[in-house]
N, C-alpha and C positions, 0 to 999 in steps of 0.2 A: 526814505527809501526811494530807491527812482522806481520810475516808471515801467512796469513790464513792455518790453517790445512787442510788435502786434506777431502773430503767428504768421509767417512767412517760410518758402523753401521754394526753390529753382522748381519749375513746374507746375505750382499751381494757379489755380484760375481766379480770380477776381474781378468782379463788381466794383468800379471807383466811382463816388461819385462827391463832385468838391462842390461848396458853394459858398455862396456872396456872404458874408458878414448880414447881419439882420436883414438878410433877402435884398441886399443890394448888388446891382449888376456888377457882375466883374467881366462885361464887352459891351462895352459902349461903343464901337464902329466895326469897321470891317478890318482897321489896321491891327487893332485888339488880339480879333479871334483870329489873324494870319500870323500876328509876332507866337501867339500860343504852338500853330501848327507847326512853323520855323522850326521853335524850339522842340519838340517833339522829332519835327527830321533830324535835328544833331541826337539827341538820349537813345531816343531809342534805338537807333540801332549798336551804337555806345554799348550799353545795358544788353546787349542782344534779349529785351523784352517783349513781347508778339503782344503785338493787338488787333482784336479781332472787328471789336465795334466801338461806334464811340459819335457823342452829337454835343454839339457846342450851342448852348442855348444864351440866355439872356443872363438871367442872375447864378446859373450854373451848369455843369456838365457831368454827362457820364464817357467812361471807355471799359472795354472789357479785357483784359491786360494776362499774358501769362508771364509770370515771373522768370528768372533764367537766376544769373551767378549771383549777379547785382540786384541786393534785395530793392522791395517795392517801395519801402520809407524812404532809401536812397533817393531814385530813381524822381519820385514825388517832391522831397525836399529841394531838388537841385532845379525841377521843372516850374514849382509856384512859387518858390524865391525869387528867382529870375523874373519868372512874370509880372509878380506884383512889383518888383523894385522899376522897371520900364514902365509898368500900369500907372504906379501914382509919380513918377517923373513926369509922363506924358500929359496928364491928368492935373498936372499940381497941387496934388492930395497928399495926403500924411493917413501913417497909420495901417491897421488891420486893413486886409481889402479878402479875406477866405474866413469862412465862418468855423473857428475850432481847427481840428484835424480834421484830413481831409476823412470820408469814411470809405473803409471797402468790406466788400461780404465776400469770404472763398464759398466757392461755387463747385459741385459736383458737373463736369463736364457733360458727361452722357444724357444726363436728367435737362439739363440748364442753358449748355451753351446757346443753341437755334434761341430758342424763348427768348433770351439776354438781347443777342443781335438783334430781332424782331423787336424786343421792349424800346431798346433803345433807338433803335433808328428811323424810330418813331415818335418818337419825341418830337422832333421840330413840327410832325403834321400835328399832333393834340395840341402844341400850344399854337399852331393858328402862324406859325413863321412861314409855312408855306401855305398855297391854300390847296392841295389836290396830289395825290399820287404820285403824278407826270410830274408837277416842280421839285418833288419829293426826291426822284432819282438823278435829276440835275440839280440838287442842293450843295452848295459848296464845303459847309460845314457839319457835316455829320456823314460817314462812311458808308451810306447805302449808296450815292452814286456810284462810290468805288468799285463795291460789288457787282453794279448793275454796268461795269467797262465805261461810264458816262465820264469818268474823272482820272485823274490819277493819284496815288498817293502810295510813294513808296514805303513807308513804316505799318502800312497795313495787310496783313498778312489777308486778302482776299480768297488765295485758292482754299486755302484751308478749310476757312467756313465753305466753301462752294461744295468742297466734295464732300459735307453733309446730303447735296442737292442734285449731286450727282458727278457723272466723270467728264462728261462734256461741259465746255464750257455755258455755249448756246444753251443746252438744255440744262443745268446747274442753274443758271442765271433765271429762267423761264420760270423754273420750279420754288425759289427762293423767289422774287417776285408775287409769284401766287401766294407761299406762304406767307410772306407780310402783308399783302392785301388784306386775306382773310381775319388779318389782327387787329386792322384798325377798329372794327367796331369793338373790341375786349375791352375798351378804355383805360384807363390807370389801375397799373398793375403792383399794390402794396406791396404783396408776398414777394415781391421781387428785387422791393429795397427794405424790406428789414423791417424788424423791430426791438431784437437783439436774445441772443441767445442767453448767452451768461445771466442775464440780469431776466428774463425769462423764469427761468431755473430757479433763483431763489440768490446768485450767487455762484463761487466756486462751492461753497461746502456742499449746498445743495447739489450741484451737478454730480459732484465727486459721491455722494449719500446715494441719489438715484442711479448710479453705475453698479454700485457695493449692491442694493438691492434689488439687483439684474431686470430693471426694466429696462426696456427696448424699443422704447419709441418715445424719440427725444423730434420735439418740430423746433428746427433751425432756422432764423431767419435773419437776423441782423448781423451777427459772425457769421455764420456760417450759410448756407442755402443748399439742402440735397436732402435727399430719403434718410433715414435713421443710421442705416449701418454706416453711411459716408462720415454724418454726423459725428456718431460714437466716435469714427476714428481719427477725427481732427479732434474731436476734444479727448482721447485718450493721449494722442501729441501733443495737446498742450499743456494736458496733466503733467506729464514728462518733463516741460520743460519750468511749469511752474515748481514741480516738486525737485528741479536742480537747483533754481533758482536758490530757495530756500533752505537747501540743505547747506550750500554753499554758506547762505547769512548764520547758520546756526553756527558754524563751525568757526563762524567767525572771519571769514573772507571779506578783504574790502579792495579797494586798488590799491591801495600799501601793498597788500597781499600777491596781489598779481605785477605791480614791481618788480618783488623780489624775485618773485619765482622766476620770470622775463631776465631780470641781471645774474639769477645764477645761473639758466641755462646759456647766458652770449657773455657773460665772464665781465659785465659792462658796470659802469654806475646808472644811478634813476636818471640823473642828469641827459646820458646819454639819449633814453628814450625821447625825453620833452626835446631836445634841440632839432635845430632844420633842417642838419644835414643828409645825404642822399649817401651817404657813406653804407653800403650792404649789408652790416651787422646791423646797423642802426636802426636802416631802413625795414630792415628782415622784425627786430625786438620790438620796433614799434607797431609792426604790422601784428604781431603776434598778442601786445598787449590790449590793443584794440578787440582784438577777436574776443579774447578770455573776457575781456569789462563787458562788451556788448552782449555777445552769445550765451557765457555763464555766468555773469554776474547780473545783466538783466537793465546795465546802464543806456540811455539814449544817444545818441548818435551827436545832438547836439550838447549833451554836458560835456562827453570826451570830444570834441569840437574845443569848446571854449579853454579847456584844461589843458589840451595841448595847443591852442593856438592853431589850428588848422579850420577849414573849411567843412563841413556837413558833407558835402560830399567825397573829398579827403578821404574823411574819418571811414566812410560806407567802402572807398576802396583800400582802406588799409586793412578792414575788419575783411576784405575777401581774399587777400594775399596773406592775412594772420592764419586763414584757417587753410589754405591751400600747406603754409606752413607745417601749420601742428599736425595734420594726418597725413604731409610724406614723412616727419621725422616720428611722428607718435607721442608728438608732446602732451604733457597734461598737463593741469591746473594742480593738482592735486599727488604730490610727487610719492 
């Protein structure tokens, strides 16, 4: 069975946070952590993805990310493929250079965001990259400069977080300033990266078992981060899509299935989908098949990659033109 997709939608918040294979550096200089930022200027705005925070350390990194059309797997797989393929060119290395997938926790905004920015941009002063405050808001790699007008970086949505801090800029900046001062003595902050929700719980049954038996205080920390009711309601969404998932398997759906269904709505053979052509029906069927595998059938981004011969990230903008597809005409899977 593949692998469930991670729970993603245009607007939510996340926690990334990638690192080194057995805690080894993935920035060994400074050309490193700039080829990473480069790339970051071309995606995201691409992606139209907003980032709020974000710090480039030694063996790993965080950013605080809001999703948009272009899901977050997409967005991730096109930014640390690139990197690592330049990383061990440069490097003359072979092999893994990111430990697993990368991880992220959705995030209740109201409760989380300030915290997040503060957690993170803090990071380079607890490990000691800078030594004091003052180097801390002229740091080149991690987003508190940004905040603080010290830098520039256009993929970081600065005012945003500011007007947590206020409406003026001057005094936005004064008052955010203070509040991260105030954090550095909090030191490392667990609750902030996880430990993991689902497996928390006991499991899916478990979680699904304590819903049925209406308790109401679920602590969310490695999927998810927020108060209970937040909680409930990301994992009632993922309920949702886990129990399509599966209803889809029972019934016997595979991508045979969604083939067919793809060649009798555009009148086509299977053939048509797999080929490279840019021909509109073609282009439209494949984008539609993509959508159906990925979104209800539950398949990864890089098995239909490999199956149709296209690229990962390809496949992430076919699977957004499939669904733009299926709900202007009201396509289903299921006819």
């Amino acid at each position: 069975m593949p692998r469930l997709a991670r729970l993603d939608a245009p607007g939510v918040l996340h926690h990334v946070i990638i690192r080194g294979i057995e805690r080894r550096k993935i920035f060994l200089d400074s050309k490193d952590r700039d080829d990473l930022l480069d790339r970051l200027t071309t995606i995201l705005p691409e992606s139209k993805m907003s980032c709020y925070g974000w710090a480039l350390m030694s063996n790993h990194a965080h950013f605080l990310f809001r999703t948009a059309d272009v899901g977050l797997s997409t967005v991730m797989r096109r930014l640390l493929t690139g990197y690592a393929v330049t990383f061990n060119r440069r490097h003359k290395r072979h092999g893994q250079l990111f430990q697993n997938r990368y991880k992220s926790i959705i995030c209740q905004e109201d409760a989380y965001l300030k915290e997040l920015v503060r957690y993170i941009h803090l990071n380079p002063l607890r490990a000691k990259l800078v030594p004091g405050i003052g180097n801390l808001n002229r740091y080149k790699y991690s987003g508190h400069s940004a905040l603080m007008g010290k830098r520039k970086c256009e993929w970081q949505d600065t005012r945003y977080v500011l007007s947590y801090f206020g409406k003026r800029p001057a005094d936005a900046r004064r008052r955010y300033l203070s509040y991260v001062e105030a954090g550095v003595d909090e030191g490392r902050r667990p609750e902030l990266v996880g430990g993991g929700l689902i497996r928390s719980l006991g499991g899916w049954v478990e979680a699904r078992r304590s819903r049925r038996r209406g308790q109401d205080r679920v602590k969310g920390d490695q999927r998810i981060l927020g108060e209970s009711d937040f909680v409930l309601d990301v994992l009632s969404e993922a309920d949702e899509k886990f129990d399509r998932y599966y209803e889809l398997k029972s019934l016997g759906y595979d991508l045979k299935s969604v083939e067919q269904r793809v060649c009798e709505i555009y009148d086509i053979e299977p053939e048509d989908i797999y080929s490279k052509s840019r021909e509109k029906i073609r282009a439209e069927a494949r984008g539609l098949f993509c959508y159906w595998a990925v979104r209800e059938l539950g398949y990864a981004l890089t098995d239909l990659a490999r199956r149709l011969n296209m690229s990962g990230p390809g496949v992430g903008y076919a699977v957004s033109r499939g669904e733009g597809i299926a709900k202007h005409h009201n396509y289903q899977l299921r006819d």
